[in-house]
Structures are given as structure tokens and as C-alpha cells.
C-alpha positions as CSV (number, residue, x, y, z in Angstrom):
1,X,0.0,0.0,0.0
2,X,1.1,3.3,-0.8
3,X,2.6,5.0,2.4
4,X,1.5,8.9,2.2
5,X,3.2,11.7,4.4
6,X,1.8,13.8,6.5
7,X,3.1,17.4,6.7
8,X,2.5,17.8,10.7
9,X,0.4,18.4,14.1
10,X,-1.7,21.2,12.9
11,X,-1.2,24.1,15.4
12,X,-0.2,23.0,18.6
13,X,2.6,25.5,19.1
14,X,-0.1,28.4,18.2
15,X,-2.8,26.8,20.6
16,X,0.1,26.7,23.6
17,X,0.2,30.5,22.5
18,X,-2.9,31.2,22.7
19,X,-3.4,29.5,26.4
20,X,-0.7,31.7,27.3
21,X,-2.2,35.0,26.1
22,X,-5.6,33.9,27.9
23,X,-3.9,33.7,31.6
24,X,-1.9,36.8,30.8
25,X,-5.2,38.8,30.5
26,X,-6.6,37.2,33.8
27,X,-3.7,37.7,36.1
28,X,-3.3,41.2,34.2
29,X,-7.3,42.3,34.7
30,X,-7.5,40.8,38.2
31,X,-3.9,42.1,39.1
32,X,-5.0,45.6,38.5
33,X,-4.5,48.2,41.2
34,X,-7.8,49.1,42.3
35,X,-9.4,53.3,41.5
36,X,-9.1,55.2,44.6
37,X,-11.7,54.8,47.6
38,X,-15.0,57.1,47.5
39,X,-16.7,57.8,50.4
40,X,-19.1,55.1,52.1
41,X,-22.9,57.0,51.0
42,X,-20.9,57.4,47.6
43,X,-20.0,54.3,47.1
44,X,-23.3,52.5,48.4
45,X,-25.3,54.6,45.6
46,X,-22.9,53.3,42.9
47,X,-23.2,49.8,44.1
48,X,-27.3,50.1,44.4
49,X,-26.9,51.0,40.6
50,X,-24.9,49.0,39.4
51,X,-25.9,46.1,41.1
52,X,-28.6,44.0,39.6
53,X,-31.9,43.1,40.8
54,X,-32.2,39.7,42.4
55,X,-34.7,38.4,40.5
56,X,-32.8,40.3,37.2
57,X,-32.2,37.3,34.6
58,X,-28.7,36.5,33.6
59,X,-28.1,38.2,30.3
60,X,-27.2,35.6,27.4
61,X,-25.4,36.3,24.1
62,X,-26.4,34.3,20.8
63,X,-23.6,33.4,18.1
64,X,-24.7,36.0,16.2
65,X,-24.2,38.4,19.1
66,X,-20.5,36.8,20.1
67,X,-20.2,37.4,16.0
68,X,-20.1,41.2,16.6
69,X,-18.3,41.7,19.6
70,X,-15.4,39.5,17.9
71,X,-13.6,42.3,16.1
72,X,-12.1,42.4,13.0
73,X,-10.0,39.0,12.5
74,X,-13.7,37.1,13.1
75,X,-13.7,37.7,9.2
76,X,-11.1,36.2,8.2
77,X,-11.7,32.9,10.5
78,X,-15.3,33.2,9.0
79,X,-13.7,33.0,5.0
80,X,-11.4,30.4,6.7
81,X,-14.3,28.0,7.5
82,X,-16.2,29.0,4.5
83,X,-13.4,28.0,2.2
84,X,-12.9,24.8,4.8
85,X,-16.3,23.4,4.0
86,X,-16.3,23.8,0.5
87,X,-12.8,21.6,0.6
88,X,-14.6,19.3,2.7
89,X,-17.7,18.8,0.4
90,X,-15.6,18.5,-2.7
91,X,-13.5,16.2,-1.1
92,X,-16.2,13.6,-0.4
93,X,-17.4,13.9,-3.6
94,X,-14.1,13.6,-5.9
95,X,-13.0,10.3,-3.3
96,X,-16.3,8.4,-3.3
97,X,-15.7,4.7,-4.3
98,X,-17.9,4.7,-7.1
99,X,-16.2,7.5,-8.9
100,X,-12.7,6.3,-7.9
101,X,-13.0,2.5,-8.4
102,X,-15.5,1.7,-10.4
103,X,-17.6,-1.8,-9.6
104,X,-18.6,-2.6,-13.5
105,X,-15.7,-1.1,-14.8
106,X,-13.1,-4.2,-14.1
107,X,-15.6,-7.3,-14.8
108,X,-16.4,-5.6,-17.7
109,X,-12.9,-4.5,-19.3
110,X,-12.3,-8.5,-18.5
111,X,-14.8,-9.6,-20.7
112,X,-13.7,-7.7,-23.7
113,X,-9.9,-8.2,-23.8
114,X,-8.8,-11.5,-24.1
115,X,-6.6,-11.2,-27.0
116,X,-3.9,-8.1,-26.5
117,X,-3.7,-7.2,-29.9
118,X,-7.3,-8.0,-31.1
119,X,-8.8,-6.4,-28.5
120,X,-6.4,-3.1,-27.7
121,X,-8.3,-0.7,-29.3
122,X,-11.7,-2.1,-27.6
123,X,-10.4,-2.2,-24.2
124,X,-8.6,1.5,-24.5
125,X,-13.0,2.5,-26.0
126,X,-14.0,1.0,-23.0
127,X,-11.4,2.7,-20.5
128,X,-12.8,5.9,-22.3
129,X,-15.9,5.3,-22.0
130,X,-15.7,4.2,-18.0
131,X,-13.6,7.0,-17.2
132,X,-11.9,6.8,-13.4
133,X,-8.3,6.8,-11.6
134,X,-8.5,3.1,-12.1
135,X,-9.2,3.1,-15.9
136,X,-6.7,5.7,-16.9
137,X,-4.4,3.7,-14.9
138,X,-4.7,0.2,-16.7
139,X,-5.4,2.1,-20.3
140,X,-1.5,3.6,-19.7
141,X,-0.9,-0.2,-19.5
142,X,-2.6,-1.2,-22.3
143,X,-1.3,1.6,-24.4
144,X,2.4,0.4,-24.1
145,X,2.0,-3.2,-24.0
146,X,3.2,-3.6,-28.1
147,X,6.3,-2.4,-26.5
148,X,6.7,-5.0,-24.1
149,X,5.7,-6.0,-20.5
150,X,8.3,-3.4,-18.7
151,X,7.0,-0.8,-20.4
152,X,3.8,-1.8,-20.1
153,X,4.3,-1.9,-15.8
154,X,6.3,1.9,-16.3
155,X,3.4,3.1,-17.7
156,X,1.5,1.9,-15.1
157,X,3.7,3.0,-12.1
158,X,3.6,6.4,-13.8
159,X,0.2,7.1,-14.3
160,X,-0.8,5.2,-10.9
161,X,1.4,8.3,-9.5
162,X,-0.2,10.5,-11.7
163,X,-3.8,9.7,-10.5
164,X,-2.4,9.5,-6.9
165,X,-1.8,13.4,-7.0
166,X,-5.0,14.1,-8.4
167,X,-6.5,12.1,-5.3
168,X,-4.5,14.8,-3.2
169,X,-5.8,17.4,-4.7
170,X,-6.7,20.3,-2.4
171,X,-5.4,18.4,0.8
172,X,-2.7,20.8,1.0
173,X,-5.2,23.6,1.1
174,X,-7.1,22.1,3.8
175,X,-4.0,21.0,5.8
176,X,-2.9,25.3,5.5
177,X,-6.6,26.1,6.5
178,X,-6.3,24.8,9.6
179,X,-3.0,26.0,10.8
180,X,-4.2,29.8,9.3
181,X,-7.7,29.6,11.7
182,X,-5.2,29.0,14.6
183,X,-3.2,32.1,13.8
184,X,-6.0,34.1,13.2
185,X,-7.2,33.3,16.2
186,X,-4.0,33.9,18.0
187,X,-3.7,37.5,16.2
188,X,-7.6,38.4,17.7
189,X,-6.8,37.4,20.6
190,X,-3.8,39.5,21.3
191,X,-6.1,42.4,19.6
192,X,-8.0,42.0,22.6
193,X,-5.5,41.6,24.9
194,X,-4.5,44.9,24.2
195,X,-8.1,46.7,24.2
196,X,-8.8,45.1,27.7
197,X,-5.2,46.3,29.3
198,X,-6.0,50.1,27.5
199,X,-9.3,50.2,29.3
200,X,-8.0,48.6,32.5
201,X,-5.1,51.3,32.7
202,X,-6.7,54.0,31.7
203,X,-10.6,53.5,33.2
204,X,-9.4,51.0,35.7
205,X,-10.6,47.9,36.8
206,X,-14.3,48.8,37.8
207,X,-15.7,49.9,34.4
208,X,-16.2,46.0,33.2
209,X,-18.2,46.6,30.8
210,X,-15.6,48.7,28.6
211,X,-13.6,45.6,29.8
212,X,-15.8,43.2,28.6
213,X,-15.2,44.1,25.2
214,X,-11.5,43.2,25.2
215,X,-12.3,40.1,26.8
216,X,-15.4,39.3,24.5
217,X,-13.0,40.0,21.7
218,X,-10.2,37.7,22.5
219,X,-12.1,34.6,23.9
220,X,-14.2,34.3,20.5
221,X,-11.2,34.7,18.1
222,X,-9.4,32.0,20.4
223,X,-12.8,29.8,20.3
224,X,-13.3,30.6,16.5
225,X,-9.8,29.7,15.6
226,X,-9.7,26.4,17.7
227,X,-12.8,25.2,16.5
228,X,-11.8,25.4,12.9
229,X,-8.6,24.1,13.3
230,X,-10.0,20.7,15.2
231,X,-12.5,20.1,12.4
232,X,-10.1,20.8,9.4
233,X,-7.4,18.6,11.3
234,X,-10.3,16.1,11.9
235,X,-11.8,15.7,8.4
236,X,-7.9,16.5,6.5
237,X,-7.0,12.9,8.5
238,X,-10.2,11.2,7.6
239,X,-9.7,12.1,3.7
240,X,-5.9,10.7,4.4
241,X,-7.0,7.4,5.4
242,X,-9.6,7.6,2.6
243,X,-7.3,8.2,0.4
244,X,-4.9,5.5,1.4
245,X,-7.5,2.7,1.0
246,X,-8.4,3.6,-2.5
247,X,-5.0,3.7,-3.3
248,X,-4.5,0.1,-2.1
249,X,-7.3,-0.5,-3.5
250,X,-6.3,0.1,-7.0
251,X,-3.2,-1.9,-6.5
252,X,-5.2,-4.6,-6.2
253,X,-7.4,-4.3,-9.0
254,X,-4.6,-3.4,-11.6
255,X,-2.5,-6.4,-10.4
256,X,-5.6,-8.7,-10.9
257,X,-5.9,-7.4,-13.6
258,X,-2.3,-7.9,-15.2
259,X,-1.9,-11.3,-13.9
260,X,-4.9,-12.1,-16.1
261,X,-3.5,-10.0,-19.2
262,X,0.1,-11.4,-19.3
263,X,1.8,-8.7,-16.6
264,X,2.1,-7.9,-13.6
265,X,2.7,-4.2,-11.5
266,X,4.8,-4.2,-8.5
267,X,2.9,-2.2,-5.9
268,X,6.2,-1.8,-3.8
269,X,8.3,0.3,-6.6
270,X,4.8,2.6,-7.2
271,X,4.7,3.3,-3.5
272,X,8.1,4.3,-3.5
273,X,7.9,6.5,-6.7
274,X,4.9,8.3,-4.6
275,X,6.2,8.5,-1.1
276,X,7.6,12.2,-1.3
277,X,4.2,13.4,-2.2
């Protein structure tokens, strides 16, 4: 089976990061030297208004609220994730089995060529007809058999690396969407990092809701950022695997098949022509 690389752990040094940042703004908010005392009847009215009333609900924030209060870099984790699901949809489509492996299209090529020179020109019809990774790949095969069976099995080694980076398309993409969503993530929250220490040393401590906003700011680019990242890294390992089994998969189905047309593919030496990919 074809052994495929994997580029990395998505993020983890950027999530480390961004646990960092969000302990910094709690020791810095709560570390804060408090605004000078105000007299007691003073204070009591300011902590009658402020304070609310028992029975007062909690307040609670949709998504679409937390959306607003994000900042700026919430729009570029939004195109992130955007651009993340249409990868993922496309993706499932382009590696079903069906599409990639075709059920009739082996049985069927089998009952057409039994001679290899009669029946070249009707097997490569029927490869173009029943177009797939696995038909291209035994065509190439077919194609070059006059010249004897090594070319034949270069053929096949080449286009079975071929279709192998067409399998991989966009997994890069995906791979870099994740690590991106976890930098973005990191960048809002130091944006409001930096909002929440301005108001804390210029208002001071008390005025928490001017402080909110900081914080509001930085916990939804860290949550925004995280989230993306753990479903890209989830679905870019999924489509890895996937990817994996179909191309063992084919292996098996172009060997069966040359053993029954006079040659044979060694899956070891297409493996190794495809393992820097």
C-alpha cells in the first residue's frame, strides 16, 4: 500500500500561544491596582446602581451576538471556514468509491480483452468510455504493452502516481486552512489583549463593561480559531485514510488485472515512486 506523508500536528505550538495570552489577560485584569476609595454613602449609591436586581435574569449572548463583539480577524476565520467546507464537500465527492473505483468497470474490461492485440483498441474504448483513476491507470498499460511488458508496468507505475496526485488534490489547502484559523485566532486574541489592558489602565478595573469588550473579543477569536482548526485537522485525517484505502485498493485491481493479461505491477516500486508526495 502506498505510504502517504503527512506534513505535521496542525497548530499545537499556536494553541500553547494562545493559552498563554488567555492567563496573561486574567492575572493582568485581576492584578490591577484598584481606582481610589470614594466615600461610604458614595459608594453604596454606585453599588445600588450597578448592582442588579435579584430576580434580574442572567443576560445571554447568541452566536450572532459573540459574531459582533469578535472584532475584526472574526472575518477572516469566518472565509477560513467558509473556504474549509467547500474543501470538505468537494472532497467527499471527488473520493467516493464509485467514482474512484468503479464496480462494473473491471468485470467488464475482463470480458472484452482476451486477446492483447485484437482487443487493444476495444479495451482502451472502453477505458474511455468508463472514465476513473483506475481506468486511466490500466489504459497507460494497455497503451504500451506492443512495446513489451516493462514498459507496459512503467506506464502503469507512472500514471498510478499521476492519479495519486490528483487524489491529493486540495489536501494541502485544507492542511494550511487549519494552521491559518489557529493564527488568526491567535492575532484576535492579542487584539484584545490589548483593548482590555488600554481600558484597565486608563478606566481602571471597575468599568467592566468597557472591559468586557476586550475580553469578549479575545475569547471568540481563540474559540473561533480552535474550532476550525479541530475540524479541518479532523476531516484533513479522515480524507488521508480515505485516500490510502483507494489507493491500495487500485493496487489490487490493476494487479488482478495484469496477472490475467500477461503482466504484472509491483505495488512496492509505485509506492516508493509516490512517497515524497
Amino acid at each position: 500500500m502506498m505510504r502517504v506523508l503527512l506534513p505535521g500536528r496542525i497548530g499545537l505550538p499556536g494553541m500553547i500561544v494562545v493559552l498563554g495570552v488567555v492567563l496573561l489577560i486574567r492575572s493582568a485584569v485581576l492584578g490591577q491596582v484598584p481606582a481610589p476609595a470614594q466615600s461610604a454613602p458614595a459608594a453604596a449609591a454606585d453599588f445600588a446602581q450597578a448592582a442588579p436586581a435579584p430576580d434580574a435574569p442572567m443576560p445571554k449572548l447568541s452566536p450572532i451576538d459573540l459574531f459582533w463583539k469578535a472584532g475584526f480577524f472574526i472575518w477572516p476565520l469566518s472565509l477560513c471556514s467558509i473556504l474549509s467546507v467547500a474543501v470538505i464537500i468537494e472532497r467527499f465527492i471527488a473520493l467516493r468509491k464509485p467514482r474512484v473505483i468503479p464496480s462494473v468497470f473491471l468485470p467488464g474490461l475482463k470480458k472484452l480483452y482476451s486477446d492483447p492485440r485484437e482487443d487493444r483498441e476495444q479495451a482502451l474504448r472502453f477505458c474511455d468510455e468508463h472514465d476513473s483513476p483506475l481506468a486511466r491507470i490500466i489504459a497507460a498499460g494497455i497503451r504500451r504493452l506492443p512495446r513489451g511488458i516493462a514498459a507496459a508496468e512503467k506506464a502503469i507505475e507512472d500514471a498510478g502516481g499521476n492519479e495519486t496526485l490528483k487524489l491529493r488534490q486540495n489536501m494541502r489547502f485544507l492542511y494550511s486552512m487549519g494552521n491559518v484559523a489557529t493564527l488568526l485566532g491567535l492575532i484576535g486574541t492579542i487584539a484584545g489583549m490589548i483593548k482590555a489592558f488600554q481600558v484597565a489602565s486608563v478606566m481602571g478595573p471597575g468599568h467592566a463593561d468597557k472591559l468586557s469588550e476586550g475580553i469578549y473579543e479575545a475569547m471568540v477569536n481563540t474559540f473561533a480559531g480552535l474550532a476550525i482548526a479541530i475540524v479541518v485537522t479532523i476531516f484533513y485525517y479522515f480524507f488521508i485514510g480515505r485516500i490510502e484505502k483507494l489507493v491500495s485498493e487500485i493496487n489490487d485491481a490493476v494487479n488482478d488485472f495484469g496477472r490475467e493479461a500477461g503482466f504484472d505491477v509491483n505495488p512496492t516500486e509505485e509506492a516508493a515512486a509516490t512517497a515524497t508526495l
